[in-house]
KEFI-804695 format. One record per residue (C-alpha): residue in one letter; y, x, z. Coordinates in steps of 0.5 Angstrom, whole numbers, plus 500, padded with zeros to 3 digits. Example, Ala and Ser with C-alpha at 12.3 -4.5 7.8 and 13.67 -1.06 7.14 Angstrom:
BEGIN
<rest = a, north = 491, east = 525, up = 516>
<rest = s, north = 498, east = 527, up = 514>
! end
This chain:
BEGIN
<rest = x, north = 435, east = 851, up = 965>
<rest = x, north = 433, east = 847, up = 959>
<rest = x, north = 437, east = 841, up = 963>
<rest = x, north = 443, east = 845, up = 962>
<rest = x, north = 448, east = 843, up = 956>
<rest = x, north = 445, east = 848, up = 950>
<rest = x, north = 452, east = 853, up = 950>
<rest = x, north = 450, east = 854, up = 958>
<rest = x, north = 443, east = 856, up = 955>
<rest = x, north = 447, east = 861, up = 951>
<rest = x, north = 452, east = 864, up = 955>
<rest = x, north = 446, east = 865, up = 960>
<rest = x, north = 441, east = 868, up = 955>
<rest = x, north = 446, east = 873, up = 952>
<rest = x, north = 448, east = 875, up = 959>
<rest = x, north = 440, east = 876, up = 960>
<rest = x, north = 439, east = 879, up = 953>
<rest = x, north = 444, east = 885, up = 954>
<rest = x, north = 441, east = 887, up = 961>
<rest = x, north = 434, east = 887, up = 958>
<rest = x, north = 437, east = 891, up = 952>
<rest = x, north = 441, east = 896, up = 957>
<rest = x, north = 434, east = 896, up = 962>
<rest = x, north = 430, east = 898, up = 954>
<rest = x, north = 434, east = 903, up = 953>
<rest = x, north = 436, east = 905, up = 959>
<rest = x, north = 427, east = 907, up = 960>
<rest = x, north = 425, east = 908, up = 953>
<rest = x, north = 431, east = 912, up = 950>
<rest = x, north = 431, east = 916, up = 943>
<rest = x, north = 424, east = 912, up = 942>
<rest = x, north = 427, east = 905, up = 943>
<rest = x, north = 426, east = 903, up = 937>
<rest = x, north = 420, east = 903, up = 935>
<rest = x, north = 418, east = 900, up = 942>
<rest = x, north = 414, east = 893, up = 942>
<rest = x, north = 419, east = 891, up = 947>
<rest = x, north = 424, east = 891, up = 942>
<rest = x, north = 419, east = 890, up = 935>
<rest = x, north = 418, east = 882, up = 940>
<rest = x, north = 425, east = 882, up = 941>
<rest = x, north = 427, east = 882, up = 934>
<rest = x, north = 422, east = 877, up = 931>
<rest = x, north = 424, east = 873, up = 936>
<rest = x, north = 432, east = 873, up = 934>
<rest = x, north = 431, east = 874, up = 926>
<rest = x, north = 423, east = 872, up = 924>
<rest = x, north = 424, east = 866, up = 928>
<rest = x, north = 430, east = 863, up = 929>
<rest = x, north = 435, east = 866, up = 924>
<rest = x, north = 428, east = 864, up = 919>
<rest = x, north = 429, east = 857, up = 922>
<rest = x, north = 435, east = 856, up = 920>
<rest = x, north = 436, east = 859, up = 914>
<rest = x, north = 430, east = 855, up = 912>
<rest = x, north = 433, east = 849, up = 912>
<rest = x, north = 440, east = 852, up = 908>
<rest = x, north = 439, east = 850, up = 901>
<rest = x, north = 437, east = 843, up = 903>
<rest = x, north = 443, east = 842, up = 908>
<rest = x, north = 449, east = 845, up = 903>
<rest = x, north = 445, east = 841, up = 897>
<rest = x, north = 445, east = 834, up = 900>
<rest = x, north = 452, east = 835, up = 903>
<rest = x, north = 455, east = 837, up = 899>
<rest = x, north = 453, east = 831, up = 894>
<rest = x, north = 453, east = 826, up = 899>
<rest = x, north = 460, east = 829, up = 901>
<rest = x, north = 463, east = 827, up = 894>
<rest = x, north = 459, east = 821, up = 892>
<rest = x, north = 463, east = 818, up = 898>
<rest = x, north = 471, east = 820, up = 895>
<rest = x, north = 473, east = 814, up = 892>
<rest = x, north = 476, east = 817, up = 885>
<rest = x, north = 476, east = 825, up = 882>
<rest = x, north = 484, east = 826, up = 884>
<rest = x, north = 481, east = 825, up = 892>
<rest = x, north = 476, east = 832, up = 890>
<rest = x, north = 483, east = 835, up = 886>
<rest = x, north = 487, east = 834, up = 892>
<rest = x, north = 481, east = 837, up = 897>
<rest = x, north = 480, east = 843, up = 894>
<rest = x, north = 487, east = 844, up = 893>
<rest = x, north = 487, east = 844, up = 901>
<rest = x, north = 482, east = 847, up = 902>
<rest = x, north = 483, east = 854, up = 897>
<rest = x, north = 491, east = 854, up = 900>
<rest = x, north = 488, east = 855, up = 908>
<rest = x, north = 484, east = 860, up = 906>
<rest = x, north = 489, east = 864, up = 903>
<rest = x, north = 493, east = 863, up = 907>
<rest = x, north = 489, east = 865, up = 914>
<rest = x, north = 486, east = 870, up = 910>
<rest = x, north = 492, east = 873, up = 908>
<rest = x, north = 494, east = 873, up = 916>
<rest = x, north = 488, east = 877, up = 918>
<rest = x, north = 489, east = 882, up = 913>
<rest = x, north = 497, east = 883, up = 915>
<rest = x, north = 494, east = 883, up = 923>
<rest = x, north = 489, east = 888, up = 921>
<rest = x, north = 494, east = 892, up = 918>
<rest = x, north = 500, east = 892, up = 923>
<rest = x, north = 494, east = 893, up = 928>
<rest = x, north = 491, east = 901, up = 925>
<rest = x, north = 498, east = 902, up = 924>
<rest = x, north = 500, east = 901, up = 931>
<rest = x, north = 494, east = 903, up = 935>
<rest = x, north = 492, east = 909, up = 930>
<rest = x, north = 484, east = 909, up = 931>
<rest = x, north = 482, east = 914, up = 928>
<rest = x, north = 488, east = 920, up = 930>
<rest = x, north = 487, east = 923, up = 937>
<rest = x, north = 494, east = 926, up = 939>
<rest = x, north = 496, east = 926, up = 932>
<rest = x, north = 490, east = 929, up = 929>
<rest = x, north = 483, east = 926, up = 927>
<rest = x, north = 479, east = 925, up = 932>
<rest = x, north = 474, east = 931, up = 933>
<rest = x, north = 468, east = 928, up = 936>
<rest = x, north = 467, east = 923, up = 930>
<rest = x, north = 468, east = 929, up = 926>
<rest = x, north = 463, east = 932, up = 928>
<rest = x, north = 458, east = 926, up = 927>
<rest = x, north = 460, east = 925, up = 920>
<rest = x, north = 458, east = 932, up = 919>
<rest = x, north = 451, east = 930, up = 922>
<rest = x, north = 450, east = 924, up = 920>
<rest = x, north = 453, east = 924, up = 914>
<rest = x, north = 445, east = 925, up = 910>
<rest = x, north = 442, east = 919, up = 914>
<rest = x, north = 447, east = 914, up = 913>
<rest = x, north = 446, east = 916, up = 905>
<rest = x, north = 439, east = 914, up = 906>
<rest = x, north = 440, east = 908, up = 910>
<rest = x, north = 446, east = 906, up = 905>
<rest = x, north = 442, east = 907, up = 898>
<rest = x, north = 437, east = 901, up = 901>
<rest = x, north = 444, east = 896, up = 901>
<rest = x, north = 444, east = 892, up = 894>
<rest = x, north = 447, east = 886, up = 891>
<rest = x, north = 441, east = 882, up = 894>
<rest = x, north = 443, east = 883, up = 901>
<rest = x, north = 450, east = 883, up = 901>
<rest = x, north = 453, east = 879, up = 895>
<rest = x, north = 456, east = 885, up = 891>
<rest = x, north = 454, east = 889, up = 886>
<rest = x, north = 453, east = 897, up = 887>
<rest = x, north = 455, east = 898, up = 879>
<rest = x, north = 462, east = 895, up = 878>
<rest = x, north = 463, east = 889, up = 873>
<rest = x, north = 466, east = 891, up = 866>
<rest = x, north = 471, east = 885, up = 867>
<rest = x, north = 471, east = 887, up = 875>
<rest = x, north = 471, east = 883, up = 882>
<rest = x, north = 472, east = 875, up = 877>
<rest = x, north = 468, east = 877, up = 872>
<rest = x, north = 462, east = 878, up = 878>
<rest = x, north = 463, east = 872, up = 881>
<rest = x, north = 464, east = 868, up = 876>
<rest = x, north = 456, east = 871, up = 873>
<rest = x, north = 453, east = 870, up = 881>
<rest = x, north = 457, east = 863, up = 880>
<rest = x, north = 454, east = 859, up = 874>
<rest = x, north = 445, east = 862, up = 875>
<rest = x, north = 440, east = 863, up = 869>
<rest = x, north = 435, east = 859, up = 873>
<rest = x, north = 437, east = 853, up = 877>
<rest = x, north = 430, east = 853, up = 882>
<rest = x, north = 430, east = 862, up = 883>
<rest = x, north = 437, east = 861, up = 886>
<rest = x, north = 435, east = 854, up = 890>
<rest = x, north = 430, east = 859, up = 893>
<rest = x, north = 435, east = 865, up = 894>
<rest = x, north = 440, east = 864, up = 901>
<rest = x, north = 445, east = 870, up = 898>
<rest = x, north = 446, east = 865, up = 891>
<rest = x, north = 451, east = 861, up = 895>
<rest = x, north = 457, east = 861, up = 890>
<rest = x, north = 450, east = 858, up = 885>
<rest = x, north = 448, east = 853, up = 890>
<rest = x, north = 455, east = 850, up = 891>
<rest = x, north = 456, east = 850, up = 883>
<rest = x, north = 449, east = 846, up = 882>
<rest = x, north = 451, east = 841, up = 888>
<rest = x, north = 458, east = 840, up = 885>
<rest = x, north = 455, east = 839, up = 878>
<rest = x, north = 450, east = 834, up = 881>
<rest = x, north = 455, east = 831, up = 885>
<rest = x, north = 460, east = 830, up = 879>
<rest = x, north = 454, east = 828, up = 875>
<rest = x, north = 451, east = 823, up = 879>
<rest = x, north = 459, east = 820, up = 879>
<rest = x, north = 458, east = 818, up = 872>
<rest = x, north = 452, east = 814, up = 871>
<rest = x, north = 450, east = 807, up = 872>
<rest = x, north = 445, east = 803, up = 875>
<rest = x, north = 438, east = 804, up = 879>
<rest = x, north = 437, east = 811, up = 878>
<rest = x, north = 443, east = 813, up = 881>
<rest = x, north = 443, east = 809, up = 887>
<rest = x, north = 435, east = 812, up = 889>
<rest = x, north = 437, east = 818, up = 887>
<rest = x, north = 443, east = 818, up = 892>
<rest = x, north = 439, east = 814, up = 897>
<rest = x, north = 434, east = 820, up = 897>
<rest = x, north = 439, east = 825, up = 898>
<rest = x, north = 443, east = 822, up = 903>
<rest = x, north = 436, east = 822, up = 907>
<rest = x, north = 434, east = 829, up = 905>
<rest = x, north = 442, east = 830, up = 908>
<rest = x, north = 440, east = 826, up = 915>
<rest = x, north = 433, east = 830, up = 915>
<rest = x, north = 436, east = 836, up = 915>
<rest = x, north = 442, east = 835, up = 921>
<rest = x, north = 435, east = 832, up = 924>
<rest = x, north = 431, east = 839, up = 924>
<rest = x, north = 438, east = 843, up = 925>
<rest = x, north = 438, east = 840, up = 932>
<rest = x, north = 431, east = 842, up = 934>
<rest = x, north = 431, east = 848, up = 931>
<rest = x, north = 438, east = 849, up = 937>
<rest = x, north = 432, east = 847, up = 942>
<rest = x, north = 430, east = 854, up = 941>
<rest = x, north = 436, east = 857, up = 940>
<rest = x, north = 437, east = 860, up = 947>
<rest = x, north = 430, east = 865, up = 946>
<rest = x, north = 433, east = 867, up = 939>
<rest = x, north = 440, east = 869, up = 942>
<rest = x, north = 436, east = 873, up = 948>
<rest = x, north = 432, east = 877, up = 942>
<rest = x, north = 437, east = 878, up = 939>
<rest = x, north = 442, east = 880, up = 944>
<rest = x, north = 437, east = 885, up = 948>
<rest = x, north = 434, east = 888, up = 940>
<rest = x, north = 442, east = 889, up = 938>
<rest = x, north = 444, east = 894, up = 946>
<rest = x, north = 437, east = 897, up = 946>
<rest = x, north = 438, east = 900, up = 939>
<rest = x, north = 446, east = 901, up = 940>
<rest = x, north = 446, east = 907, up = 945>
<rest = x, north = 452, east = 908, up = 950>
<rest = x, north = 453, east = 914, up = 947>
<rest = x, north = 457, east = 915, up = 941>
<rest = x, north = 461, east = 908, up = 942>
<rest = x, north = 465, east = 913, up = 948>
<rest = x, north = 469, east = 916, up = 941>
<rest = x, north = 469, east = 910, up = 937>
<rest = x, north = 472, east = 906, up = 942>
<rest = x, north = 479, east = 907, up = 940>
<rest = x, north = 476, east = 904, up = 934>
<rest = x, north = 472, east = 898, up = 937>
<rest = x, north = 478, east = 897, up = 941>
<rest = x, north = 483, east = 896, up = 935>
<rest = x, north = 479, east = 891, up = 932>
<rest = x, north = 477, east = 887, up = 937>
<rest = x, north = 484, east = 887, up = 939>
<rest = x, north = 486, east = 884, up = 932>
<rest = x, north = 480, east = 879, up = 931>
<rest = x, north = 483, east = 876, up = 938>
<rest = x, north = 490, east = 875, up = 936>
<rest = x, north = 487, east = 872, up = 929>
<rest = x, north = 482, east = 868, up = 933>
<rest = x, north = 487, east = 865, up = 939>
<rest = x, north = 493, east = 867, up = 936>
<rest = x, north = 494, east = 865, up = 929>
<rest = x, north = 488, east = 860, up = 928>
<rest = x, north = 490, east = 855, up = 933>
<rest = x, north = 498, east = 856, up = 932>
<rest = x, north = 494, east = 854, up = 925>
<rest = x, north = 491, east = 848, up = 928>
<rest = x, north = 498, east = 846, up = 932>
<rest = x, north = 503, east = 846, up = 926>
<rest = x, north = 498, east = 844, up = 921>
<rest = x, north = 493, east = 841, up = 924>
<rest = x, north = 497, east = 837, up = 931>
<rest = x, north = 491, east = 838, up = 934>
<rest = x, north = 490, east = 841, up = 940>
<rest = x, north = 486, east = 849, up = 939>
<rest = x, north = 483, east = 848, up = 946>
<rest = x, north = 479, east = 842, up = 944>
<rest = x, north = 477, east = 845, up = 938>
<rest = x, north = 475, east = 851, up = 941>
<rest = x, north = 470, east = 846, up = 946>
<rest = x, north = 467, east = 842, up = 940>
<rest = x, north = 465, east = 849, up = 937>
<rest = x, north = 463, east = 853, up = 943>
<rest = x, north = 455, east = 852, up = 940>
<rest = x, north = 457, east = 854, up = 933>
<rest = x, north = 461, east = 861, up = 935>
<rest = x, north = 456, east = 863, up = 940>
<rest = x, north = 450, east = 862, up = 934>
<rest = x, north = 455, east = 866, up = 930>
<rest = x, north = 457, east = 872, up = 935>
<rest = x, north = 448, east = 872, up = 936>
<rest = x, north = 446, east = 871, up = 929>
<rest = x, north = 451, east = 875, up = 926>
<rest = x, north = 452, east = 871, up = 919>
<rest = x, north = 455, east = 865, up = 916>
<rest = x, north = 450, east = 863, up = 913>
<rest = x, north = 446, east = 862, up = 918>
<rest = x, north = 450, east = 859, up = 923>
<rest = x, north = 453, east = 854, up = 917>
<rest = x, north = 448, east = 848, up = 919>
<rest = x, north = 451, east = 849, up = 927>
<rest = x, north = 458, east = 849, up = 925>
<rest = x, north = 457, east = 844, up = 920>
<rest = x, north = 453, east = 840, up = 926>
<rest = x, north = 459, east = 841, up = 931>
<rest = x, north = 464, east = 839, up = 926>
<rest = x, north = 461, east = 833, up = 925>
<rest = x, north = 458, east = 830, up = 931>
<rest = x, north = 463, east = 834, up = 936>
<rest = x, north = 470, east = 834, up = 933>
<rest = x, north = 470, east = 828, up = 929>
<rest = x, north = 471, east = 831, up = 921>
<rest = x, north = 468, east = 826, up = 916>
<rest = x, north = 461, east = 829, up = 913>
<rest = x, north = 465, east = 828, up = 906>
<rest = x, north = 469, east = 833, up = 909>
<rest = x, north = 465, east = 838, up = 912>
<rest = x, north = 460, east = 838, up = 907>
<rest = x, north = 466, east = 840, up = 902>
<rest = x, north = 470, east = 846, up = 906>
<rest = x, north = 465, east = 849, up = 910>
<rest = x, north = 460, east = 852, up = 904>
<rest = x, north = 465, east = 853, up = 901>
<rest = x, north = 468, east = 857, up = 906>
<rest = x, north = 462, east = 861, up = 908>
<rest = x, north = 462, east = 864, up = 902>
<rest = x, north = 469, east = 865, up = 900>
<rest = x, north = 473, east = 864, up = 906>
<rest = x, north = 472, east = 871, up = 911>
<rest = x, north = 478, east = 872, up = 915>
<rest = x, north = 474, east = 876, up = 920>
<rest = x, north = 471, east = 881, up = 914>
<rest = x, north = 478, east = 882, up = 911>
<rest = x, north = 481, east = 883, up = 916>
<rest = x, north = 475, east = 889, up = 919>
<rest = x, north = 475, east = 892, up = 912>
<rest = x, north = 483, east = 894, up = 913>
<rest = x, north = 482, east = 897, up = 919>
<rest = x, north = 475, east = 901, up = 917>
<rest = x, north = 479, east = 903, up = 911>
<rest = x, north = 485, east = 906, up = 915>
<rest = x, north = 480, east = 909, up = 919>
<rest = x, north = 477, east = 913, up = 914>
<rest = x, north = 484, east = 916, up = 912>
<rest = x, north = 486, east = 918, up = 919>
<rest = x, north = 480, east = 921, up = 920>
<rest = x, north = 479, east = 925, up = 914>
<rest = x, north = 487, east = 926, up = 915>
<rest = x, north = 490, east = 922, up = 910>
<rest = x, north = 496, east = 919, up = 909>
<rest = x, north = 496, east = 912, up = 906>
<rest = x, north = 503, east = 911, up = 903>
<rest = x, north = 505, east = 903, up = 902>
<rest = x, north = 503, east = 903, up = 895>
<rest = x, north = 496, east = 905, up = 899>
<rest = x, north = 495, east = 900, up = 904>
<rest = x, north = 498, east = 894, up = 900>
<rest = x, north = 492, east = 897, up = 894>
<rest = x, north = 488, east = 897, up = 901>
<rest = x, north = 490, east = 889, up = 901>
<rest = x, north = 489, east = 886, up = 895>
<rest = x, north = 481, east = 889, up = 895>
<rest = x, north = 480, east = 886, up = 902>
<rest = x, north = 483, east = 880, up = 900>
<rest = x, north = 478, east = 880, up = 893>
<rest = x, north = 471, east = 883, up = 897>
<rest = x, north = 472, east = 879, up = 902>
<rest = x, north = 471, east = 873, up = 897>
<rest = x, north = 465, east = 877, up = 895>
<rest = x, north = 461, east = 879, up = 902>
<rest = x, north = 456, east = 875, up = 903>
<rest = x, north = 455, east = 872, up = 909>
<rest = x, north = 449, east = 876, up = 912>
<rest = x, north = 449, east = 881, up = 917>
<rest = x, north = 453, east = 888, up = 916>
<rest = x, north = 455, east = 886, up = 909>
<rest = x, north = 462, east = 888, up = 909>
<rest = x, north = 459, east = 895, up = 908>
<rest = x, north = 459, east = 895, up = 901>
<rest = x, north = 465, east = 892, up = 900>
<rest = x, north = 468, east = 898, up = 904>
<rest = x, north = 465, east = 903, up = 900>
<rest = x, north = 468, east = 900, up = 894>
<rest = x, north = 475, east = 899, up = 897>
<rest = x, north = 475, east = 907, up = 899>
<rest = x, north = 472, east = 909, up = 892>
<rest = x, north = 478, east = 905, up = 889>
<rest = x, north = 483, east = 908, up = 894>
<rest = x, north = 481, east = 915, up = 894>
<rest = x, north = 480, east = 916, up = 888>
<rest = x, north = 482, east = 923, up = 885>
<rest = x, north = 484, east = 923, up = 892>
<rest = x, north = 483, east = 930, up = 896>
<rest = x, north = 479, east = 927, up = 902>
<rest = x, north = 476, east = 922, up = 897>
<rest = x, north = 469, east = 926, up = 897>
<rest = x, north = 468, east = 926, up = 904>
<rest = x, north = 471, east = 919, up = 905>
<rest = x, north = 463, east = 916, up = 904>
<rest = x, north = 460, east = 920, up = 909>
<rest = x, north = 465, east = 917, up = 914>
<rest = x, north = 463, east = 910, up = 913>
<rest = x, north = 456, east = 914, up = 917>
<rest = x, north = 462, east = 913, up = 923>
<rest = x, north = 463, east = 905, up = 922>
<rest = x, north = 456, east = 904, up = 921>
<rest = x, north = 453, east = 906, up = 927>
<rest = x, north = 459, east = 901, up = 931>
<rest = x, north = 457, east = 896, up = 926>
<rest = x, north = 453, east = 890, up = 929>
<rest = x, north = 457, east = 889, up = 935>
<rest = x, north = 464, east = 889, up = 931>
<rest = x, north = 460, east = 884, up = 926>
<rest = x, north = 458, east = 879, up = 931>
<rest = x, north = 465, east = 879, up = 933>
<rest = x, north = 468, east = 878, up = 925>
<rest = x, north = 463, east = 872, up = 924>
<rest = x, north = 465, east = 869, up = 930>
<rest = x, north = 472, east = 869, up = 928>
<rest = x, north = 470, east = 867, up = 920>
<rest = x, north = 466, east = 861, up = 922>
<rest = x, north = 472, east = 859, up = 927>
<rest = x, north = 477, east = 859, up = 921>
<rest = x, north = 472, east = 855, up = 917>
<rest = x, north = 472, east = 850, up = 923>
<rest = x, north = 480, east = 850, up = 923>
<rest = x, north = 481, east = 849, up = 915>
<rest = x, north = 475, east = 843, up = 916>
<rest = x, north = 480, east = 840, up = 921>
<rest = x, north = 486, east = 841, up = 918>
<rest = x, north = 485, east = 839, up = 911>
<rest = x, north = 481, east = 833, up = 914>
<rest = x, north = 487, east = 831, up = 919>
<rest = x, north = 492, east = 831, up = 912>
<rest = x, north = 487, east = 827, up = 909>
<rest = x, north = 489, east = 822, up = 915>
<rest = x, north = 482, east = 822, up = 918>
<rest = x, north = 484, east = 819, up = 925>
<rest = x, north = 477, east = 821, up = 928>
<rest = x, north = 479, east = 828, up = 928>
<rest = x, north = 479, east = 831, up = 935>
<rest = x, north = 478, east = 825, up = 939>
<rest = x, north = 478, east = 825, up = 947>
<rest = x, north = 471, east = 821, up = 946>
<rest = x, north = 469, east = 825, up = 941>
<rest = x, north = 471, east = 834, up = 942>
<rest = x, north = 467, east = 838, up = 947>
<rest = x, north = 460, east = 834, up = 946>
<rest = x, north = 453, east = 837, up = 945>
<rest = x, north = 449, east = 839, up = 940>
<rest = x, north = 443, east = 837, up = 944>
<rest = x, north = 445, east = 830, up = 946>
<rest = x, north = 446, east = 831, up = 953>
<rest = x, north = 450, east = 827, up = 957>
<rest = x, north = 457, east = 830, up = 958>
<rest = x, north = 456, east = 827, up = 966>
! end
């Protein structure tokens, strides 16, 4: 098995780790979680190889991002970057909000004959306590957002996670992206105004800390496969057949909207934007959105995509190293476009009606929180729980409206792995897009699209 391509080695260890799940929970039943079978799994997935790779995130933004910069040749070449780079994540964000939206709209997943639907009705009614316990233990370490709301709101948050009292605490935190990309940026633009030795042995050193970290990343894919077969057989084990019957109209919308975003509006991104061809870019990512789907975090799966984008489809480090931390914090199409569906799906089942004053209030909080979430599994929650507080207010249904996020919670982990695979997709996109308007000629190459990570021969 471990001649095969890594992607091979994936798909085949998803497949077995969704048997092994199905197997655990199928013999062990209400007592599957706690079993040692599925405790191996999870450290597996989460302790060692989620661990690895978060391990090696803040040296691997840090050098590339100022090796990235050292490399441009003046400040209007980085002005025009970022300019780029922030209008495509406008831009594909808004287009996964407007599919999410036209999709709850059309498929109505919280309605059952016109009415709400009675079973996910009852199990908010008895879950709605457990989900508040398990809900009180999120907090702005694990998601990126902050519980209490900010006096200056959702900006004046950002900008204070942005700029760290303490440079070292935030390199040792991986939810301190906004911070680390602050501090890398600063680094960088600094190391542009110096002169002499120093600089030269302080960018030398970065650049060989940046290629020690691309090494590591492809030993820790080695193991890839044994991490995305504990993570796949923890996740079924735990996520019983039972429930997601009633959620399935629900799971149904949003896995319909996520592929129209991810196989028809981001390759239609990539045709008119990028002239590139989709199909090959989908084969130079394919390790990249695999980890994605397993891991269920952006973070994560950022050395992997930055790896891919590289080495298989042929984007400058100088680049890559800019658009895709940036992106992994920022740029969420998948989360934006959840979080609309979720909300609307609350106001079915709690029998609301939102107007269209509603619904583009509904948008613009989207579009916001989800430059907010952190790229960590299931994070979207809280941001969830803010929009509803902001659109239910003084609303009739809005007291209840919280305990039917017990409803999303419990579906979350399959549909969090579906949205991260679409966010780190449209990260790789913008990469490409803005590279090819840079003129990159490399990008997507017949000799260089579809490689692998592990540098195995394409024969």
């Amino acid at each position: 098995m471990f001649k095969m391509k890594v992607h091979w080695q994936i798909i085949i260890a998803l497949v077995l780790g969704v048997v092994a799940g199905s197997l655990l929970q199928f013999l062990l039943g209400d007592g599957v979680a706690q079993s040692r079978w599925v405790l191996a799994c999870e450290f597996l997935g989460k302790t060692v190889f989620i661990g690895l790779l978060k391990m090696i995130i803040v040296p691997l933004i840090f050098s590339s991002i100022v090796t990235g910069i050292a490399g441009l040749s003046g400040g209007a070449g980085f002005g025009r970057l970022g300019l780029k780079t922030l209008g495509y994540y406008f831009l594909s964000s808004m287009l996964a909000i407007v599919i999410g939206l036209g999709a709850v709209n059309v498929m109505k997943p919280g309605l059952v004959d016109g009415k709400p639907n009675p079973e996910v009705a009852k199990f908010i009614e008895k879950h709605s306590e457990n989900f508040k316990k398990k809900g009180a233990s999120v907090n702005e370490d694990a998601t990126g957002l902050r519980e209490d709301p900010h006096p200056l709101g959702i900006v004046g948050d950002l900008v204070e996670r942005m700029i760290p009292t303490n440079v070292f605490k935030a390199a040792s935190d991986n939810g301190a992206m906004l911070s680390l990309i602050f501090v890398s940026l600063l680094t960088a633009f600094g190391l542009r105004t110096i002169e002499g030795v120093g600089k030269e042995a302080l960018v030398s050193a970065v650049g060989g800390l940046n290629k020690l970290m691309i090494k590591i990343t492809g030993w820790i894919m080695r193991l890839a496969p044994i991490g995305v077969f504990g993570l796949m057989a923890a996740t079924i084990a735990q996520t019983g057949p039972s429930f997601l019957l009633s959620m399935a109209n629900y799971m149904l919308t949003v896995l319909i909207a996520l592929g129209l975003h991810l196989f028809v509006a981001l390759p239609l991104l990539l045709v008119f934007l990028g002239r590139v061809n989709p199909w090959r870019h989908f084969c130079a990512m394919r390790d990249a959105l695999l980890t994605a789907f397993s891991t269920a975090s952006s973070s994560a799966t950022l050395p992997v995509t930055m790896r891919c984008l590289q080495d298989k489809a042929g984007v400058s480090k100088c680049t890559s190293s800019f658009v895709l931390p940036l992106g992994a914090t920022v740029n969420m199409d998948g989360t934006a476009l959840y979080e609309c569906i979720a909300v609307l799906f609350v106001a079915q089942v709690m029998g609301a009606s939102l107007d269209f004053a509603a619904q583009l209030s509904v948008v613009v909080l989207a579009l916001l929180t989800s430059v907010g979430v952190a790229g960590v599994p299931s994070a979207s929650l809280v941001a969830i729980v803010v929009i509803i507080q902001n659109v239910a207010e003084d609303q009739p249904w809005g007291g209840g409206a919280m305990a039917a996020v017990g409803a999303i919670y419990a579906v979350d982990r399959i549909l969090d792995m579906c949205r991260t695979s679409v966010n780190i997709f449209s990260d790789s996109c913008g990469a490409v897009i803005v590279a090819r308007s840079e003129g990159e000629k490399g990008v997507l190459a017949a000799k260089g699209a579809g490689g692998s990570l592990g540098g195995e021969s394409e024969e």
